[in-house]
N, C-alpha and C positions, 0 to 999 in steps of 0.2 A: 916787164911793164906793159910792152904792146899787146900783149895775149890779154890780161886782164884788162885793159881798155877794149879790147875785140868783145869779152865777153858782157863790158858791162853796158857796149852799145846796145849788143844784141838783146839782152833784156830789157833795156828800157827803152827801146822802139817799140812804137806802137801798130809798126809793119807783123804782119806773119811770119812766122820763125822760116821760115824756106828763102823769103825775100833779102835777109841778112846776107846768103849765101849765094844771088843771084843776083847778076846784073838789073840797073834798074830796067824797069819794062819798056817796052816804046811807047814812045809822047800820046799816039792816039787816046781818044775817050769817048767811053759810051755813056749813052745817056738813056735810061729804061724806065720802066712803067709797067709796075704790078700792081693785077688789082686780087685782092684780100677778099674773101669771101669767110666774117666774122661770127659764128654763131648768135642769135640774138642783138646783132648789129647790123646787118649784111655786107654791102658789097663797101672796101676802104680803100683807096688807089695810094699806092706809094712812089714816089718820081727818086732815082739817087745814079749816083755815077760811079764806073767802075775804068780799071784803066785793062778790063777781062772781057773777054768774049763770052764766056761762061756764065751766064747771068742766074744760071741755075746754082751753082756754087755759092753765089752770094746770097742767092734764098734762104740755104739751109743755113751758113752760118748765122741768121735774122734769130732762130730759135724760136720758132710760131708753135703758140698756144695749142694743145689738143683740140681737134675738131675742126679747125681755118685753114682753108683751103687757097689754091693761088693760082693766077694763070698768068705767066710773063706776056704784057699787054702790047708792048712796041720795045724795040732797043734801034735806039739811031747812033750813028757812030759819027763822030767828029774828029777831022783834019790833027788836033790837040786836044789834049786834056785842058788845060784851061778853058776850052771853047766849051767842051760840055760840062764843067762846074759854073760857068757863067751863063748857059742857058737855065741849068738847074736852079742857079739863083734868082735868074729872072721868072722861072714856072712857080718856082716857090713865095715869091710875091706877090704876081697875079693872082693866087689861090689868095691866098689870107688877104687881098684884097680885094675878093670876091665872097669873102665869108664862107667857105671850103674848107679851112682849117679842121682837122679828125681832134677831136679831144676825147675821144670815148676812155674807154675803159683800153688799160695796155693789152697785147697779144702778142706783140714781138719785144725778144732778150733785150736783141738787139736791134738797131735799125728805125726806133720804134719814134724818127723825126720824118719829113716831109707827107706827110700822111693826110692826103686829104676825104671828102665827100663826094669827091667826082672824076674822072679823067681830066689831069691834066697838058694830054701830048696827043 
């Protein structure tokens, strides 16, 4: 019976299958800013948090559109991860309350929220 509970966490987490099997990560959080360089849209900033150093990893699993290119813009790192999902929430307000908000056309699988018209960080 505990096996089949082990397994049927591990599918329905929403975590990466490696993460199942590994201690949670440490508290710290980044908080980054990429800017998208869209064919026939041009330049699209994206702000999001990660609890990775690897901010390139988190790129490729986005799944960008053929031809969008990308340059990781700033990664700041925070004390705790709540600190930087609670700045990201606050850059993400100030944006759509600045009329910044990206509605265009999609280019990423995944990822494809916080996405605005300018540098947000």
């Amino acid at each position: 019976m505990a096996l089949k509970s082990f397994w049927l966490m591990a599918l329905s987490t929403n975590r990466p299958w490696g993460s199942v099997f590994q201690p949670k990560s440490p508290s710290h959080g980044y908080l980054y800013q990429i800017r998208f360089v869209v064919p026939g849209v041009g330049p699209v900033w994206k702000i999001g948090i990660t609890q990775h150093n690897n901010t390139k990893d988190r790129v490729y699993g986005m799944g960008m559109s053929k031809g969008v290119t990308y340059t990781i813009h700033k990664v700041r790192k925070f004390p705790t991860f709540p600190e930087a999902r609670s700045e990201e929430k606050r850059l993400h307000l100030v944006g759509l309350y600045q009329g910044m908000k990206y509605d265009g056309p999609k280019f990423l699988k995944n990822g494809h929220t916080e996405l605005f018209l300018a540098p947000m960080m």
